[in-house]
N, C-alpha and C positions, 0 to 999 in steps of 0.2 A: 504494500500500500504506500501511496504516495502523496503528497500533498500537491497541491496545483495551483500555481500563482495565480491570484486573480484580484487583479487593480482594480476592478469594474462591480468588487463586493461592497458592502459599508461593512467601516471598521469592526471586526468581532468582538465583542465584549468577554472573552475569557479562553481557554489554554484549551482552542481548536481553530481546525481548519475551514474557511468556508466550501472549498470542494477538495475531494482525494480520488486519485485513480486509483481501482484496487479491481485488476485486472482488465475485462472488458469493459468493467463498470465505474464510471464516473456517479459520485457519492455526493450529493449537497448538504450542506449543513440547513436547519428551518433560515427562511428568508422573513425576514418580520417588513412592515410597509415603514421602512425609515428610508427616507429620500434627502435630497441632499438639506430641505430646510428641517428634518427632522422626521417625529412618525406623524403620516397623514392621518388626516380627519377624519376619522369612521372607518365604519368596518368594510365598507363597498371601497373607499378609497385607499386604505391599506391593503386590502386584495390587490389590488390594481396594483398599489406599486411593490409589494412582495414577488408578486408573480412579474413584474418588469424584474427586478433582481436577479429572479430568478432564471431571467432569458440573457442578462448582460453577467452574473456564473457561468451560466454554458457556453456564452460565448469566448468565454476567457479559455474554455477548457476544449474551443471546437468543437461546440455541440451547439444543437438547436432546441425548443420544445419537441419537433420530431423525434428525437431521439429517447426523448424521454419515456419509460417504461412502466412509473410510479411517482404517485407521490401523497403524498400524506400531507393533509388542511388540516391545522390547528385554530379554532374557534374558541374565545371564548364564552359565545352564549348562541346557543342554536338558533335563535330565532334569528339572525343574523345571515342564516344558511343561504334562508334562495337568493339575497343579494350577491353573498360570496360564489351561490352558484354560476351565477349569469356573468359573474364577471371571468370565472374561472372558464368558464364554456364558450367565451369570446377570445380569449385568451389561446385558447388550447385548437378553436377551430373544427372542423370534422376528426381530427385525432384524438383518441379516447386511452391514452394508460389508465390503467389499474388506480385506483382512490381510494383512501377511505379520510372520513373526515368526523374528527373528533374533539365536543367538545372537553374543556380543560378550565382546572379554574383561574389560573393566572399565566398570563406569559411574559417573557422579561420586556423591560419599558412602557409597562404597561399595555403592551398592544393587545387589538382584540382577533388579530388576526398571523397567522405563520405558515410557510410553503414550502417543503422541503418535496425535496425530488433524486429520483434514481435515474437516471441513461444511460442505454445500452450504446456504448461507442468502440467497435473493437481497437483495437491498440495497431497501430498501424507501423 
């Protein structure tokens, strides 16, 4: 396993990586919605920019959301869901990895929203 430089994360707040290759598979850390002024307004617009994060990780790592195989939504309060959904389902397009989405009672900085993702990227 490896770590994978990626300029294009925000700063991680503790003793990890935001993505690691560990073999075919390119690993992201959760993506919380912190943009460059901070974490966004709401739970629809923290989706948005978690999942942006999350496409400018894979880019750093040569990946796409195509690629991606999985990924796990951290929610803090369900009712929260179909917004996160719609914005996740615009995001992702006709491509459909594996989900599941859970919620949790806190997540770090407060946020009400987290995107972590798996991609299948073989090693070239």
């Amino acid at each position: 396993m490896q770590p994978i430089p990626t300029p294009s994360a925000p700063a991680v707040a503790g003793p990890y990586s935001p993505a690691v290759r560990a073999g075919d598979w390119i690993v992201l850390a959760g993506q919380l919605g912190l943009g460059p002024d901070g974490l966004a307004e709401g739970a629809e617009a923290q989706a948005r920019q978690s999942l942006a994060n999350v496409v400018a990780v894979l880019a750093d790592c040569g990946a796409t959301l195509a690629d991606v195989a999985k990924t796990t939504v951290f929610v803090t309060d369900l009712g929260d869901f179909a917004a996160v959904n719609a914005v996740y389902a615009e995001a992702f397009g006709e491509h459909r990895p594996a989900r599941s989405t859970v919620q949790v009672a806190a997540l770090p900085a407060g946020a009400a929203v987290e995107v972590e993702a798996w991609a299948y990227l073989p090693a070239r």
